[in-house]
PyMOL Python script that loads the backbone (N, CA, C, O; Angstrom):
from pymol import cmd

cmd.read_pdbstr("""\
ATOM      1  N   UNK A   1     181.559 110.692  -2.940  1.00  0.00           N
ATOM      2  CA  UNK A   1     182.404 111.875  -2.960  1.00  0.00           C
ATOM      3  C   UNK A   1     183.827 111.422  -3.301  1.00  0.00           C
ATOM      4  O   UNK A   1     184.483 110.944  -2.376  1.00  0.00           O
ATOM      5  N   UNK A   2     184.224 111.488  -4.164  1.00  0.00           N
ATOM      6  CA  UNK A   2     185.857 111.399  -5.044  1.00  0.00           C
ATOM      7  C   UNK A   2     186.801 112.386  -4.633  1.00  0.00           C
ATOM      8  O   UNK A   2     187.428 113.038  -5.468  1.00  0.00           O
ATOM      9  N   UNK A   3     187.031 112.632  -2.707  1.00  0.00           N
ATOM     10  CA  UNK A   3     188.347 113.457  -2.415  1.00  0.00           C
ATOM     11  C   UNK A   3     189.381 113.420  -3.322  1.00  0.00           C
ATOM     12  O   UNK A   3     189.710 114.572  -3.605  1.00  0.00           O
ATOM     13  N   UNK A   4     189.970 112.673  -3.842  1.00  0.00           N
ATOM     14  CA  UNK A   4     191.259 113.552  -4.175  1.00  0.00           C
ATOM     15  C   UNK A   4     191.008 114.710  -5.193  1.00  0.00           C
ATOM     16  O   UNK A   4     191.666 115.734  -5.376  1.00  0.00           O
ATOM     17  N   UNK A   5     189.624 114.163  -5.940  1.00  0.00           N
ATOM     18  CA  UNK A   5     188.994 115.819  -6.995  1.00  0.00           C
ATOM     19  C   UNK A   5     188.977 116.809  -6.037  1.00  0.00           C
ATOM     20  O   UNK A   5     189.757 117.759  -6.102  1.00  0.00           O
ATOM     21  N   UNK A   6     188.128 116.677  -5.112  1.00  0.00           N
ATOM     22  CA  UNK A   6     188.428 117.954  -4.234  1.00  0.00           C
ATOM     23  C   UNK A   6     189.976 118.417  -3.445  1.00  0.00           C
ATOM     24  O   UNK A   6     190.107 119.388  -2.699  1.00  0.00           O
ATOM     25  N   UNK A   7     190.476 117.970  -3.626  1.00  0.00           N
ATOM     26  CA  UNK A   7     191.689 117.980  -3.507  1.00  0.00           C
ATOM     27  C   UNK A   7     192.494 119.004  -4.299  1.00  0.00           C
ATOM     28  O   UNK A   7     192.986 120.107  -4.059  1.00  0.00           O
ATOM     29  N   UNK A   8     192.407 117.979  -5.595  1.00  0.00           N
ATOM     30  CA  UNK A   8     193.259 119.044  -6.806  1.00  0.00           C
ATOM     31  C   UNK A   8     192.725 120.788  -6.887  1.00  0.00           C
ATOM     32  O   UNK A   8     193.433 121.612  -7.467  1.00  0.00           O
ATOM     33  N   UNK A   9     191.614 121.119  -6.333  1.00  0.00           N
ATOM     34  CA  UNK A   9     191.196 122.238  -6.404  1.00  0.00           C
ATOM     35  C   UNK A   9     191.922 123.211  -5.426  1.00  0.00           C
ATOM     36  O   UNK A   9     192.024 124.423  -5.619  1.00  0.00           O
ATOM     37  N   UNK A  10     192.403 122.543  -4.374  1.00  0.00           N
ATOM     38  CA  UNK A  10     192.832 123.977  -3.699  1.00  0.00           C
ATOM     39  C   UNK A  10     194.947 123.432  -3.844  1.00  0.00           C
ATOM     40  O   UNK A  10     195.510 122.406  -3.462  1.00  0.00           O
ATOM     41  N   UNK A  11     195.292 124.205  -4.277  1.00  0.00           N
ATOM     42  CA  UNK A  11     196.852 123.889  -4.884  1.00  0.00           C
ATOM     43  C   UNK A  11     197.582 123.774  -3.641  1.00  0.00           C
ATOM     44  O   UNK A  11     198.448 122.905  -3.547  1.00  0.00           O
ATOM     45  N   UNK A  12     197.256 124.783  -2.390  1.00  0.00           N
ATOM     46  CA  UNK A  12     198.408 125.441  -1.465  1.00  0.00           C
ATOM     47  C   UNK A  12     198.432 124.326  -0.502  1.00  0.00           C
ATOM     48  O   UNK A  12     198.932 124.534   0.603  1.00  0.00           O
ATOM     49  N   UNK A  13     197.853 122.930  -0.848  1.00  0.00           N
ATOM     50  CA  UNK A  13     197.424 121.638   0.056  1.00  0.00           C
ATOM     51  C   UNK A  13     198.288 120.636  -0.252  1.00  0.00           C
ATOM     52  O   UNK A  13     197.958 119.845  -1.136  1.00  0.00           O
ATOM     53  N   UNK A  14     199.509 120.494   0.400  1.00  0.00           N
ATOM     54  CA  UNK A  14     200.592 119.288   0.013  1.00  0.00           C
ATOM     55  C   UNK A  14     200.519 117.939   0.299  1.00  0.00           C
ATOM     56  O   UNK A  14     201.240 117.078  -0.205  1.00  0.00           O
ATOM     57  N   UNK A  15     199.445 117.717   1.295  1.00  0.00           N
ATOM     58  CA  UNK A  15     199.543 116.485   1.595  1.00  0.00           C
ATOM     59  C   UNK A  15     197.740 116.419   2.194  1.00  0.00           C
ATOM     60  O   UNK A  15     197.091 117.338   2.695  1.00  0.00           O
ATOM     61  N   UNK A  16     197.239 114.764   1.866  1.00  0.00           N
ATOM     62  CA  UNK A  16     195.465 114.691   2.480  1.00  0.00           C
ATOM     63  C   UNK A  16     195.320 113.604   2.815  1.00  0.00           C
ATOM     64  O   UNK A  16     195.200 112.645   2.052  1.00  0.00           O
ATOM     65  N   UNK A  17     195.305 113.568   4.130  1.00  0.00           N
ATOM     66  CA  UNK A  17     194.727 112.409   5.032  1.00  0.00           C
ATOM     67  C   UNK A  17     193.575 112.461   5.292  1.00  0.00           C
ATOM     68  O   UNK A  17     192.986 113.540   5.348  1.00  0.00           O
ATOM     69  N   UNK A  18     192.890 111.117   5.548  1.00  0.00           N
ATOM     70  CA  UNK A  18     191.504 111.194   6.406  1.00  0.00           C
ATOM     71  C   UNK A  18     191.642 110.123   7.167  1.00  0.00           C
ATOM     72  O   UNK A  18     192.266 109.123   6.812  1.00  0.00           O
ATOM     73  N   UNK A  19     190.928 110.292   8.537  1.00  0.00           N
ATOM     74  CA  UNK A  19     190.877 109.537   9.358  1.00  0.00           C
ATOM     75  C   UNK A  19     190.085 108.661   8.846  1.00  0.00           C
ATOM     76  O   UNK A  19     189.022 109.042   8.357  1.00  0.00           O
ATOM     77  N   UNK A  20     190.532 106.929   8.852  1.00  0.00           N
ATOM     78  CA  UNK A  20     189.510 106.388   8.623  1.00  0.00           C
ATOM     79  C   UNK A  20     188.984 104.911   9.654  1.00  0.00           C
ATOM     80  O   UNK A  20     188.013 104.162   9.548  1.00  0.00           O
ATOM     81  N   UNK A  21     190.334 104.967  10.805  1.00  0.00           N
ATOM     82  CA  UNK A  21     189.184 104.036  11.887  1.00  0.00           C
ATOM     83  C   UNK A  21     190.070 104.505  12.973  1.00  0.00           C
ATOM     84  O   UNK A  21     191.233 104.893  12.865  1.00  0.00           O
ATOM     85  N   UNK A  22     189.113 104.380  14.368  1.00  0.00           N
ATOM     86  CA  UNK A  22     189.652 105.405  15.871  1.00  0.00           C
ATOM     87  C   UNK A  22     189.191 103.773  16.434  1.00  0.00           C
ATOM     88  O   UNK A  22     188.158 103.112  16.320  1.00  0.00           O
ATOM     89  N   UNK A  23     190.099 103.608  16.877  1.00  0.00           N
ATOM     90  CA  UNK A  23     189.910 102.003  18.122  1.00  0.00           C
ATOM     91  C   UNK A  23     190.573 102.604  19.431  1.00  0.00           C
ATOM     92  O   UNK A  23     191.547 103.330  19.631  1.00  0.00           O
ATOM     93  N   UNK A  24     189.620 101.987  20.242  1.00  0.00           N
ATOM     94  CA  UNK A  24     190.205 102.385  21.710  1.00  0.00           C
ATOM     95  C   UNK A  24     190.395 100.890  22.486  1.00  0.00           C
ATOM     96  O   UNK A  24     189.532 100.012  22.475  1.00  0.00           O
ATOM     97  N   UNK A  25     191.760 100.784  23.190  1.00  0.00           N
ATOM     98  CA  UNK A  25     191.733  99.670  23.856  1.00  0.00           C
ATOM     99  C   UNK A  25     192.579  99.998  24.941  1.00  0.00           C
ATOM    100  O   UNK A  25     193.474 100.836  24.835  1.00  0.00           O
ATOM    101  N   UNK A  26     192.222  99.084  26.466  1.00  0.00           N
ATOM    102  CA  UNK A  26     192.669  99.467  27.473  1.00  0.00           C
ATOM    103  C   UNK A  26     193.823  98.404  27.734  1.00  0.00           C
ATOM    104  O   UNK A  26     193.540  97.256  27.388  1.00  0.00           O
ATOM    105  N   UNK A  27     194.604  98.530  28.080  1.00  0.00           N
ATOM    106  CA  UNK A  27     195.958  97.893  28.508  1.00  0.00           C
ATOM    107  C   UNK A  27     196.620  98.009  29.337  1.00  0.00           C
ATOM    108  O   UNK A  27     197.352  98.990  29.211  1.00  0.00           O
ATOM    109  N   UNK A  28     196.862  97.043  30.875  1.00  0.00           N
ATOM    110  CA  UNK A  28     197.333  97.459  31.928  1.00  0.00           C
ATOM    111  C   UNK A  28     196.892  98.829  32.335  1.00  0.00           C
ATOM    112  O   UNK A  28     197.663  99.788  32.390  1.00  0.00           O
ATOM    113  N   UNK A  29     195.008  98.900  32.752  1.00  0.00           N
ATOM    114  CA  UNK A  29     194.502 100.014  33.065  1.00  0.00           C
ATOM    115  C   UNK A  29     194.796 101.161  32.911  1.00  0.00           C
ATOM    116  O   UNK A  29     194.798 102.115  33.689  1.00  0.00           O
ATOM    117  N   UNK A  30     195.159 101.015  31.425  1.00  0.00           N
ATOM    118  CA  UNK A  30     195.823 102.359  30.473  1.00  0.00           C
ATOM    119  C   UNK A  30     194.843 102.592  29.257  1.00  0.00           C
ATOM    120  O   UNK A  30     194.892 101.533  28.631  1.00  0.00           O
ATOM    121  N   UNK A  31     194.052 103.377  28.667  1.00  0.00           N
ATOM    122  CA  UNK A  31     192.856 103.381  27.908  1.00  0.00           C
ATOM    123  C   UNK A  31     193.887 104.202  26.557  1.00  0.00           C
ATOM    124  O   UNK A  31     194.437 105.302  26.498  1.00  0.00           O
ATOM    125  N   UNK A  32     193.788 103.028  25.593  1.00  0.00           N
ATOM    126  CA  UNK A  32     195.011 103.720  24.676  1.00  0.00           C
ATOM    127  C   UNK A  32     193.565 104.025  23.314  1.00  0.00           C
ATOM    128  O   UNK A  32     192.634 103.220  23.347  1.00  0.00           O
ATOM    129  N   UNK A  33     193.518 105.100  22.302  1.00  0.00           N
ATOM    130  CA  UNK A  33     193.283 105.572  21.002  1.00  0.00           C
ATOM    131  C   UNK A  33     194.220 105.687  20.122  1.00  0.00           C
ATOM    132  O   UNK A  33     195.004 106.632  20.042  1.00  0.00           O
ATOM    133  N   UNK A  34     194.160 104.248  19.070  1.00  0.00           N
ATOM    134  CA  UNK A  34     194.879 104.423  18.165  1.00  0.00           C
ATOM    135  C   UNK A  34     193.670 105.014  16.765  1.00  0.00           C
ATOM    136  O   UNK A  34     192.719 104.357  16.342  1.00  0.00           O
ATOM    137  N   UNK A  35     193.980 106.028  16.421  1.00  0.00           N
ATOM    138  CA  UNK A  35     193.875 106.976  15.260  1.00  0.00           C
ATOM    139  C   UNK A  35     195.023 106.428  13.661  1.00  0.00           C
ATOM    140  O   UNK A  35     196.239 106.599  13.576  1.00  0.00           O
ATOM    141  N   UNK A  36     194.187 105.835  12.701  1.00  0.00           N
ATOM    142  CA  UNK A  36     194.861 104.928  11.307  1.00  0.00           C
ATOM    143  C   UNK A  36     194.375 106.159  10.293  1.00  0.00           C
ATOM    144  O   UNK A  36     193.150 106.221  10.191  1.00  0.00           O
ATOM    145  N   UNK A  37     195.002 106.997   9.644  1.00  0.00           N
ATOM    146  CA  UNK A  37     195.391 108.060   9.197  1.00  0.00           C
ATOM    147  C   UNK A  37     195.739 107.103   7.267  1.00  0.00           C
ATOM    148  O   UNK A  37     196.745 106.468   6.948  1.00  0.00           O
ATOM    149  N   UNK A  38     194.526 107.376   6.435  1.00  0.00           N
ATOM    150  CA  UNK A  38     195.254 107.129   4.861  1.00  0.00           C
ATOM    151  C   UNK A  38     195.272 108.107   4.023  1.00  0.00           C
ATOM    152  O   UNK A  38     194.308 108.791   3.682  1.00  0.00           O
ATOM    153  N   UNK A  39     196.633 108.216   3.589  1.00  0.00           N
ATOM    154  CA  UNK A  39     197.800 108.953   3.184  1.00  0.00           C
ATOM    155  C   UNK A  39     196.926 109.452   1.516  1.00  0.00           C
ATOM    156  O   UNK A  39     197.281 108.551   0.755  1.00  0.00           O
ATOM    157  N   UNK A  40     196.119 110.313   0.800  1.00  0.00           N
ATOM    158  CA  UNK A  40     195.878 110.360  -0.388  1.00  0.00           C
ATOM    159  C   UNK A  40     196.827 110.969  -1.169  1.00  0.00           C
ATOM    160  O   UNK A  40     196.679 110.954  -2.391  1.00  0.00           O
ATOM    161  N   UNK A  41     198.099 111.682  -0.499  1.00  0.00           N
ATOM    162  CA  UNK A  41     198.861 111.806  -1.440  1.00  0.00           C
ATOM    163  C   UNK A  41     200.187 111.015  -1.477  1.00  0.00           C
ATOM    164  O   UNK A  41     201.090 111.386  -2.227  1.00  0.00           O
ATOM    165  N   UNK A  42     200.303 110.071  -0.783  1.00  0.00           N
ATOM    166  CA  UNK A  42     201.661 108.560  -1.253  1.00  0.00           C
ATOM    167  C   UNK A  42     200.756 107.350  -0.835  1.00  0.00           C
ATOM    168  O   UNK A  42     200.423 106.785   0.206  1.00  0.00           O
ATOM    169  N   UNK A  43     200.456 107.206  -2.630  1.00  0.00           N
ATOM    170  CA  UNK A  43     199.441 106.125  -2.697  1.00  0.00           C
ATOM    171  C   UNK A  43     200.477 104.789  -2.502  1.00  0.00           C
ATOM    172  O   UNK A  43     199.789 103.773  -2.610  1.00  0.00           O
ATOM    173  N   UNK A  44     201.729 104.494  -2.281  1.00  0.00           N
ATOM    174  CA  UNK A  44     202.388 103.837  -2.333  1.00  0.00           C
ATOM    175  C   UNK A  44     202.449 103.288  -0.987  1.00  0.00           C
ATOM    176  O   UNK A  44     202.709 102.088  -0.900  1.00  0.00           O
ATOM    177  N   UNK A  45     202.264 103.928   0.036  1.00  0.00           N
ATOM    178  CA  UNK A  45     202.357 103.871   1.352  1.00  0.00           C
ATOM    179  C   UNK A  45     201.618 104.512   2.512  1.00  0.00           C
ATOM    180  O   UNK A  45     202.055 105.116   3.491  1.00  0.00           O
ATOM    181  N   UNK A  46     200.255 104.187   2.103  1.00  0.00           N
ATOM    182  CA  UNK A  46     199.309 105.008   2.739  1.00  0.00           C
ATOM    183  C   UNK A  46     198.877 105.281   4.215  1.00  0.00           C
ATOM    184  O   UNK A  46     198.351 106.300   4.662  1.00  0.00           O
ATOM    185  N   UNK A  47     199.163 104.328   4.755  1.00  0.00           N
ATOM    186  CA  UNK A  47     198.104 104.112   6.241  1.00  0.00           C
ATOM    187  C   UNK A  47     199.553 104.948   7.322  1.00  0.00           C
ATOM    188  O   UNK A  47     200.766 105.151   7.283  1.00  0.00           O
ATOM    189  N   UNK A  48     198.531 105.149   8.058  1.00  0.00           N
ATOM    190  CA  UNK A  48     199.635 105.822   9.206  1.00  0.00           C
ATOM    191  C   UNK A  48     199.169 105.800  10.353  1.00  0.00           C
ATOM    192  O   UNK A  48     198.117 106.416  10.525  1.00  0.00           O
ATOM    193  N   UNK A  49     199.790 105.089  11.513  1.00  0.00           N
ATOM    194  CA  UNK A  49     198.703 104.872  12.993  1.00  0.00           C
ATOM    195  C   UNK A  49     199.635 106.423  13.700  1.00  0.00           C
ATOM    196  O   UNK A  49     200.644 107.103  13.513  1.00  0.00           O
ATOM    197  N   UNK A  50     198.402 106.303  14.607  1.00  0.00           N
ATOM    198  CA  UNK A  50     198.836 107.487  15.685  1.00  0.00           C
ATOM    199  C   UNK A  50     198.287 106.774  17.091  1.00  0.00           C
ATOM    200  O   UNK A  50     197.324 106.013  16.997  1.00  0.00           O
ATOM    201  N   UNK A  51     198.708 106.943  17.993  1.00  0.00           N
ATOM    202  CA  UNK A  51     198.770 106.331  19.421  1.00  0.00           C
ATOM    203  C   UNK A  51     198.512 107.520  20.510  1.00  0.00           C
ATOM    204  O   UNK A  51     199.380 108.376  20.680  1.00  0.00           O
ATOM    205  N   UNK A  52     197.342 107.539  21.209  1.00  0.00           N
ATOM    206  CA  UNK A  52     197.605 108.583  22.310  1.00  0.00           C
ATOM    207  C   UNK A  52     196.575 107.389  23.746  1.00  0.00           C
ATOM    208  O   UNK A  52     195.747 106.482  23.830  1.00  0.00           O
ATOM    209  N   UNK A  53     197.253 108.096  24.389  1.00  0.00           N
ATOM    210  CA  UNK A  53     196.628 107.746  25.805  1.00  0.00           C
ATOM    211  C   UNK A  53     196.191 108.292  26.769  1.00  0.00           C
ATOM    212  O   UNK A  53     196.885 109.214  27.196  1.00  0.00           O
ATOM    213  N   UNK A  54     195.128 108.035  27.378  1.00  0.00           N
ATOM    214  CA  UNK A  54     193.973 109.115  28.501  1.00  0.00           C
ATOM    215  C   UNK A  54     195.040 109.357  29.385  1.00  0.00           C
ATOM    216  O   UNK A  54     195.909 108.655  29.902  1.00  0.00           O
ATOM    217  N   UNK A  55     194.678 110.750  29.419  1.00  0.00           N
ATOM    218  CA  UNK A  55     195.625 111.642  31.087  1.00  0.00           C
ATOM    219  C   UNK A  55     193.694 111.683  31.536  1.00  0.00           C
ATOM    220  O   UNK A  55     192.610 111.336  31.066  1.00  0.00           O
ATOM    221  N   UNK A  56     194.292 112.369  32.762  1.00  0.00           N
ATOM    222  CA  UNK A  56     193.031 112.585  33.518  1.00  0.00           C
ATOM    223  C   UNK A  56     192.233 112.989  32.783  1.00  0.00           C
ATOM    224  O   UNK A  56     191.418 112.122  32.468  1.00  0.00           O
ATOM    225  N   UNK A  57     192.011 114.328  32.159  1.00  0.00           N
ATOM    226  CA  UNK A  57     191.001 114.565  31.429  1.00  0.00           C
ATOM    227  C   UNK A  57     190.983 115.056  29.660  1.00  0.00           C
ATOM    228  O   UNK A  57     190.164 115.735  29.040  1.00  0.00           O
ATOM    229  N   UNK A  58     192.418 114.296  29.161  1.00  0.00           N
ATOM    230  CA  UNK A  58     192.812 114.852  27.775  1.00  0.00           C
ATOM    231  C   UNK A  58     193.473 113.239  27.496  1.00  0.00           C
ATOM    232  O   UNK A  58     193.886 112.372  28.265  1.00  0.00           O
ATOM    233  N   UNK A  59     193.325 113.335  25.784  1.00  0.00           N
ATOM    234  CA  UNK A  59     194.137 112.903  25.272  1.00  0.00           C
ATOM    235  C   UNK A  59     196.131 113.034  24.740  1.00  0.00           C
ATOM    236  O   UNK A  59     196.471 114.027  24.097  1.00  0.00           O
ATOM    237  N   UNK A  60     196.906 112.249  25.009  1.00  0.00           N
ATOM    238  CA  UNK A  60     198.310 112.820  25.154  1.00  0.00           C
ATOM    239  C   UNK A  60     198.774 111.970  23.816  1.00  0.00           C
ATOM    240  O   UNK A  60     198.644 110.749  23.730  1.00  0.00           O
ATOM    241  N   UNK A  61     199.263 112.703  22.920  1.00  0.00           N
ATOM    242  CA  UNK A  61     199.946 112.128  21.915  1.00  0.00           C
ATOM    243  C   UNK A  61     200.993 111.365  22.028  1.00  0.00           C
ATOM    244  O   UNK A  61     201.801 111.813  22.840  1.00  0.00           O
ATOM    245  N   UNK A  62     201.393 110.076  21.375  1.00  0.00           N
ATOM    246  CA  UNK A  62     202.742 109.512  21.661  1.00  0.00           C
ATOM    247  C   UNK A  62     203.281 109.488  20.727  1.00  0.00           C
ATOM    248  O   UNK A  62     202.867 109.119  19.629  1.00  0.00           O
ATOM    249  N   UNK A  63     204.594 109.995  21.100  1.00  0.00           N
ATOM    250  CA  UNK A  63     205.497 109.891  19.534  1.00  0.00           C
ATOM    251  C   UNK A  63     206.458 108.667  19.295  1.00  0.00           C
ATOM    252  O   UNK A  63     207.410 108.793  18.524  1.00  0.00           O
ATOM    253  N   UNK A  64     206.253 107.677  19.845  1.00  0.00           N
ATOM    254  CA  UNK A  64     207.325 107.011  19.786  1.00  0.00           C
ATOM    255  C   UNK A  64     207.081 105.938  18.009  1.00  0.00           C
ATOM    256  O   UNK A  64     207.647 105.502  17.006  1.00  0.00           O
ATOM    257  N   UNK A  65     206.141 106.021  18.553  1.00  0.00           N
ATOM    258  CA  UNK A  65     205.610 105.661  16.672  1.00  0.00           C
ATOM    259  C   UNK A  65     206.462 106.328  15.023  1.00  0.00           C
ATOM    260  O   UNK A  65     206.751 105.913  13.901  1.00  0.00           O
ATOM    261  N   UNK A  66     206.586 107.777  15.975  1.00  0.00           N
ATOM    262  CA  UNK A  66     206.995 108.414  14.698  1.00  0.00           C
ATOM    263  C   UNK A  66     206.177 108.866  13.264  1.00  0.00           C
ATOM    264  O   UNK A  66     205.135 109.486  13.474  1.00  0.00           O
ATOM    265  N   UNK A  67     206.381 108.726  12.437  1.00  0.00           N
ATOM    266  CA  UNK A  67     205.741 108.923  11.380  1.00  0.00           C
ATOM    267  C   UNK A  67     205.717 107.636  10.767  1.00  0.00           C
ATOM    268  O   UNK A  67     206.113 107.683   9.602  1.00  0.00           O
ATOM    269  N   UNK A  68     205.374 106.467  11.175  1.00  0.00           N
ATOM    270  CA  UNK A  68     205.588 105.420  10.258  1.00  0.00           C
ATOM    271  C   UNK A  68     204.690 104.682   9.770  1.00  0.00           C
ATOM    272  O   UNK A  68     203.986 103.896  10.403  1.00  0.00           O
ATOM    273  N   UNK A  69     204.656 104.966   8.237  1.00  0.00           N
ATOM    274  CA  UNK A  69     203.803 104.280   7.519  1.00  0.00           C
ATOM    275  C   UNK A  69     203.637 102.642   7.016  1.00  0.00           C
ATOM    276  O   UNK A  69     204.724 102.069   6.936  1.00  0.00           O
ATOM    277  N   UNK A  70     202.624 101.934   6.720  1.00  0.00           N
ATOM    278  CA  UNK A  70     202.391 100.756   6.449  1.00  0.00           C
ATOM    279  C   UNK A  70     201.882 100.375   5.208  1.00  0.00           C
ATOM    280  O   UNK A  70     201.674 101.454   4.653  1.00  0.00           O
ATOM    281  N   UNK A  71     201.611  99.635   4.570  1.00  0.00           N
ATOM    282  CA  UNK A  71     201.087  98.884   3.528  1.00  0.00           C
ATOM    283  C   UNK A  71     199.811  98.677   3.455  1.00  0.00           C
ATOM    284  O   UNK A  71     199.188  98.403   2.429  1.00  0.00           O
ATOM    285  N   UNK A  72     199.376  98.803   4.554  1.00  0.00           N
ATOM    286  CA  UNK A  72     197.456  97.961   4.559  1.00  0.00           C
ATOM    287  C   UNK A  72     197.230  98.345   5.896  1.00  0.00           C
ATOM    288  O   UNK A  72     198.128  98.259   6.733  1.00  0.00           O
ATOM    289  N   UNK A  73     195.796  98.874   6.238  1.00  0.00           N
ATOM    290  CA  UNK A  73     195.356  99.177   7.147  1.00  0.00           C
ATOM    291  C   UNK A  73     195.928  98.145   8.121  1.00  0.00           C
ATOM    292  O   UNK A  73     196.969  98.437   8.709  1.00  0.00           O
ATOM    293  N   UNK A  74     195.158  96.594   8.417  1.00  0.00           N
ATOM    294  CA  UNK A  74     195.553  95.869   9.095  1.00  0.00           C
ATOM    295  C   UNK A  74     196.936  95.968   9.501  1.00  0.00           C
ATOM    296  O   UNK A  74     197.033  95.599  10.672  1.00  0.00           O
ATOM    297  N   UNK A  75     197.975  96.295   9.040  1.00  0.00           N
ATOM    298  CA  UNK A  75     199.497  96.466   9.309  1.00  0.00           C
ATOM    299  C   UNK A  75     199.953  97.498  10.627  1.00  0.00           C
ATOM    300  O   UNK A  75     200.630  97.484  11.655  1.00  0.00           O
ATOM    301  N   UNK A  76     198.797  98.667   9.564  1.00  0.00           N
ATOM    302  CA  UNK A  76     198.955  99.770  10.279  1.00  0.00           C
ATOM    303  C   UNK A  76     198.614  99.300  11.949  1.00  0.00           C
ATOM    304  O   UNK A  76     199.476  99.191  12.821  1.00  0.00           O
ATOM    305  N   UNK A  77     197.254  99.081  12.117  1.00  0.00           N
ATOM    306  CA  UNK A  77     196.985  98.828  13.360  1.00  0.00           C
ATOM    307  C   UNK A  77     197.343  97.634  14.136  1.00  0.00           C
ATOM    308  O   UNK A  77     196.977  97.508  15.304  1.00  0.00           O
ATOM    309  N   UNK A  78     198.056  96.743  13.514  1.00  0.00           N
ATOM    310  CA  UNK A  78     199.063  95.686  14.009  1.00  0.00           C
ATOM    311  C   UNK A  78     200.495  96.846  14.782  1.00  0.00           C
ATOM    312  O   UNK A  78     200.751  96.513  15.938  1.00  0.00           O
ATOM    313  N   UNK A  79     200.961  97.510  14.493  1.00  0.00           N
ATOM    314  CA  UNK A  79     202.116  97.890  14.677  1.00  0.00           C
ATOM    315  C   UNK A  79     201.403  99.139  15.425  1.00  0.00           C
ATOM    316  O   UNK A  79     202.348  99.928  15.416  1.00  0.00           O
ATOM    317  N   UNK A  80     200.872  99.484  15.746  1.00  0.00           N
ATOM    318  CA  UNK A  80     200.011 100.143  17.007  1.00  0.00           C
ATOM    319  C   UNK A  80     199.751  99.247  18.296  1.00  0.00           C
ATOM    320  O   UNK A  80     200.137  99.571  19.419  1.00  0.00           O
ATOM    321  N   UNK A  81     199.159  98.262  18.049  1.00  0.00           N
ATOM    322  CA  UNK A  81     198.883  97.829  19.111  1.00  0.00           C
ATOM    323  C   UNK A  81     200.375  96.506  19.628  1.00  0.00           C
ATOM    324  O   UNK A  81     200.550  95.922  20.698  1.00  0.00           O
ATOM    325  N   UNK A  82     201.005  96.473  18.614  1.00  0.00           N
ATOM    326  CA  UNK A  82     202.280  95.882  19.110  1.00  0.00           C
ATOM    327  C   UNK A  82     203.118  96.990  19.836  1.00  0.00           C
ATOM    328  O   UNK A  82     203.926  96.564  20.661  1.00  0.00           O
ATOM    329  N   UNK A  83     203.073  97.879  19.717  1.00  0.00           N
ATOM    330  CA  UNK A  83     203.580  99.014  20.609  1.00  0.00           C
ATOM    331  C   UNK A  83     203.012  99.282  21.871  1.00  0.00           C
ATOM    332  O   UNK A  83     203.788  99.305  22.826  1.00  0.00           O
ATOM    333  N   UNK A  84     201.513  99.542  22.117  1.00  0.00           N
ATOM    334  CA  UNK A  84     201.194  99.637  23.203  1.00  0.00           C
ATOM    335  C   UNK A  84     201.235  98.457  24.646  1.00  0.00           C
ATOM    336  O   UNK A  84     201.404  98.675  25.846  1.00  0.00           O
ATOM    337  N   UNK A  85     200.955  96.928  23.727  1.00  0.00           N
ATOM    338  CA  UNK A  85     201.575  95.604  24.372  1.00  0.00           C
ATOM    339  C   UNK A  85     202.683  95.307  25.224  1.00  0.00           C
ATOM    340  O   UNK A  85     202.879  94.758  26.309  1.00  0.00           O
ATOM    341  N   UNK A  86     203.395  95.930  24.237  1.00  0.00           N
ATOM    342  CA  UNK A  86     205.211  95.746  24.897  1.00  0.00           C
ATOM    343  C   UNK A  86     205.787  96.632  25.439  1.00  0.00           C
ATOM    344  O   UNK A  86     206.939  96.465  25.840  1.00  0.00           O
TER     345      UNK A  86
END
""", "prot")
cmd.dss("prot")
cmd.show_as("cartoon", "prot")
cmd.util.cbc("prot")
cmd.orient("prot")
């Protein structure tokens, strides 16, 4: 399946991510999901981690990440889990 063809078909769509790896790791009995997000429309700078961590019974988004993109998957999830570490 060649997403970005499906893509070009619907116009009112500015931007297309897909999730493409969910790792869960626990840290100081903290159960963190980092979510690596690639970017199909800035092929220049694709990958994008997202960070959330278990509340009692939900996932809680963290923003301290921001929107910040990487070069290569591996990067991406380097600079995820260097965040949750420190």
């Amino acid at each position: 399946m060649d997403l970005p063809e499906i893509f070009r078909d619907f116009k009112q769509i500015e931007r297309e991510y897909e999730l493409r790896r969910t790792l869960e790791v626990v840290v100081r009995d903290t159960t963190y999901r980092i979510e690596v997000l690639y970017c199909y429309s800035n092929e220049n700078s694709p990958w994008f981690p997202q960070v959330y961590s278990r509340t009692s019974s939900n996932w809680k988004h963290l923003p301290h990440l921001g929107w910040v993109s990487e070069r290569s998957e591996e990067l991406a999830i380097r600079l995820a889990l260097s965040f949750i570490t420190d």
